[in-house]
N, C-alpha and C positions, 0 to 999 in steps of 0.2 A: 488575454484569457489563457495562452499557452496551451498547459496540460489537456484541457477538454477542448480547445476547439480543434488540436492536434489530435486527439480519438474520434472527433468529429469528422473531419477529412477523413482518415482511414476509414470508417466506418461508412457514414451516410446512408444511415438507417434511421425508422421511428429511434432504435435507439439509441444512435448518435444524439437526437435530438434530446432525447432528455439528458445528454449530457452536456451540451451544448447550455440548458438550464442549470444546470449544476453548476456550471459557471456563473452564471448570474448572482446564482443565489451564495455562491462565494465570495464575492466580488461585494457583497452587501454584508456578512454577517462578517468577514474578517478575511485577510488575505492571504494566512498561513493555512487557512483550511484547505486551499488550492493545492497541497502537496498531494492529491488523494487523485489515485488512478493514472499516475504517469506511465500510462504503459502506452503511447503512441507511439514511442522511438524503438518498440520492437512490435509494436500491428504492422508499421509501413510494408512489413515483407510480409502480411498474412493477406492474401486476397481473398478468399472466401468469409464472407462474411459470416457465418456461424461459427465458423471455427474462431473468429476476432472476437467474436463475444463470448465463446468458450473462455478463450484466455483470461476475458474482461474479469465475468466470473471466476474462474479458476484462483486469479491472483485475489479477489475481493474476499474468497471463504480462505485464505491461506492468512490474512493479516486478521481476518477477527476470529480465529482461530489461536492466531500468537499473541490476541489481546486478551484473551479468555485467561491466557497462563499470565502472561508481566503487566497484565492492567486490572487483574481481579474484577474481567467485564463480568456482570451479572448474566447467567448463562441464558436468562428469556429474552434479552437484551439482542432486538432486530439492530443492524447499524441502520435501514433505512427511518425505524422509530426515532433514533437520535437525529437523524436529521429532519424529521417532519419537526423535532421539539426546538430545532437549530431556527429553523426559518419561524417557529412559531413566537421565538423567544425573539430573537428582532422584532417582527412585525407587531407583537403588543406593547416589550417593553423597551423596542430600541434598541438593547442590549447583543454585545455581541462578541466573540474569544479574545479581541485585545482589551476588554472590559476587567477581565479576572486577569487574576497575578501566574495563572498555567493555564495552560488545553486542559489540564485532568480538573483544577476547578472547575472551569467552565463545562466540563462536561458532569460534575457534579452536580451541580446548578440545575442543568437541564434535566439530570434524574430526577429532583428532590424537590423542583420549582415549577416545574412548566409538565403540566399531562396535558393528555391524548386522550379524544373518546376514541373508543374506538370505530364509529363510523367515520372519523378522518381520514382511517385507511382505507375502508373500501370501496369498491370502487375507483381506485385508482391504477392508473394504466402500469403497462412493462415500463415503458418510459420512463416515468413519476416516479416508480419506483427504483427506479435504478437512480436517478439522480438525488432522490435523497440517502439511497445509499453512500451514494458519493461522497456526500457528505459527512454521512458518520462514519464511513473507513479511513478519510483524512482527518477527523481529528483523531480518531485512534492511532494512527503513527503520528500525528503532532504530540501526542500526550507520551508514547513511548521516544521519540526523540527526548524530550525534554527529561526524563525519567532517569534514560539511563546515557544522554551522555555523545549520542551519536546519529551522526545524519543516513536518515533509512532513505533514501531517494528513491525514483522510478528504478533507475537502474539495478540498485540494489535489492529489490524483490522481483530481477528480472533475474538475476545473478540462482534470486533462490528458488523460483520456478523451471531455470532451466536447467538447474543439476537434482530438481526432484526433491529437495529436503521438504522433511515434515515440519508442522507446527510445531511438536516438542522437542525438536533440532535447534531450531534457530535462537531460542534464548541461551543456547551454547555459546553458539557462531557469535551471539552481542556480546557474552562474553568473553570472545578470543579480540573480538574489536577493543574492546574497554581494556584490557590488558596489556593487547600490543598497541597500544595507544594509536590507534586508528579508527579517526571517529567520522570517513566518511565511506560511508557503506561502498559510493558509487565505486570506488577502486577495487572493488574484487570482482564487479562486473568487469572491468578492465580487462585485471589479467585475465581473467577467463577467458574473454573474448580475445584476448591477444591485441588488441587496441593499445593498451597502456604501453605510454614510451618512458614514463620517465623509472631511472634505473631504482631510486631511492623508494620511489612507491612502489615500484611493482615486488621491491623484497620484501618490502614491510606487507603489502598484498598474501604472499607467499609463507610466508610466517605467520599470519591471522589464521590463514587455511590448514595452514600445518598444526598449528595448537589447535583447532576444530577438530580437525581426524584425530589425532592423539588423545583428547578430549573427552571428542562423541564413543570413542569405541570403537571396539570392528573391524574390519578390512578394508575401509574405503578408504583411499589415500588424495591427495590433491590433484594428483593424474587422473583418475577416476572421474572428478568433479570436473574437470577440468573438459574431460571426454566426455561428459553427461551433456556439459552446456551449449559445446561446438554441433553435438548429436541433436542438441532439440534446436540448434538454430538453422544446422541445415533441413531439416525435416519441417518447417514453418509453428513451431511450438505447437505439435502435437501430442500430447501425451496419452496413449492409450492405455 
């Protein structure tokens, strides 16, 4: 199960537990939907557990936020409705995201094919509801991976929670990735972190960042970002 039973430990809350379901219910409609919510490998240093689930949040409105701009999400459009329509569309028709030829089909499908009363939603707990969140914020970066080209990993929206960029930022940042032909997000959590050894990545890292700031505008330079991330990783990713 990886990704969730890894926020399950950190956490071990009701709300772990519905994430702990979230797996399941991945585990059954398709296995790429699993990309959603890797943020365990920076809760491990959050011990307060509100503040773990600030984060949870925090990263959850920041990717359907950037799905709103590169995935033309329909703005009424809950992620945890996408996922109630995710486990409804299994459970009647079987059907499930290695069934369609993309995540963005498949998440077509589930608009246009599979409703909701809406007394399916209420009634339902913090839990429930987060786990079928879970669900429809991993296919929304399954559906923008495939879009445009580039692997958005845990890491890589750890990378952009902990220097603070906005939603209307980052479809920059993919395109300084897509350019400088670096298509795996997780290397700029890297450098940032100062982790990344290898020389060849960490420049091409370095250059993605660079064409961002020159880019985005402004004054904020790579140093800046760079001091943003070390800032909120000693401090336990609090943003006030």
């Amino acid at each position: 199960m990886g990704i969730f039973s890894s926020i399950s430990d950190a956490l071990g809350s009701a709300l772990s537990r519905g994430l702990s379901k979230a797996a399941s219910l991945c585990a059954s409609i398709g296995s790429k939907v699993k990309v959603m919510y890797g943020v365990s490998k920076f809760l491990e240093g959050v011990p307060e557990l509100e503040l773990a689930v600030e984060v949870i949040r925090a990263i959850g409105k920041i990717i359907v936020s950037v799905s709103d701009i590169l995935l033309e999400k329909p703005a009424e459009e809950a992620p945890e409705d996408l996922g109630m329509k995710a486990e409804k569309c299994f459970r009647e028709e079987r059907l499930e995201e290695r069934d369609f030829e993309s995540a963005q089909a498949y998440i077509e499908y589930l608009r246009s094919e599979i409703k909701l009363d809406p007394a399916e939603k209420e009634g339902l707990s913090e839990e429930e509801l987060q786990k079928y969140a879970a669900v429809g914020v991993g296919l929304y970066v399954q559906a923008m991976e495939e879009r445009y080209g580039v692997k958005l990993e845990p890491e890589f929206w750890r990378a952009v929670y902990r220097t603070r960029l906005t939603a209307d930022q980052i479809p920059t940042l993919i395109t300084a990735m897509q350019e400088g032909e670096m298509t795996d997000g997780a290397a700029l959590d890297g450098y940032l972190s100062g982790e990344l050894k290898d020389t060849a990545v960490w420049t091409r890292a370095y250059d993605v960042l660079e064409a961002y700031t020159r880019a985005a505008g402004g004054t904020t330079t790579v140093r800046d970002l760079r001091q943003s991330y070390l800032r909120e990783e000693q401090t336990g990713d609090s943003q006030e």
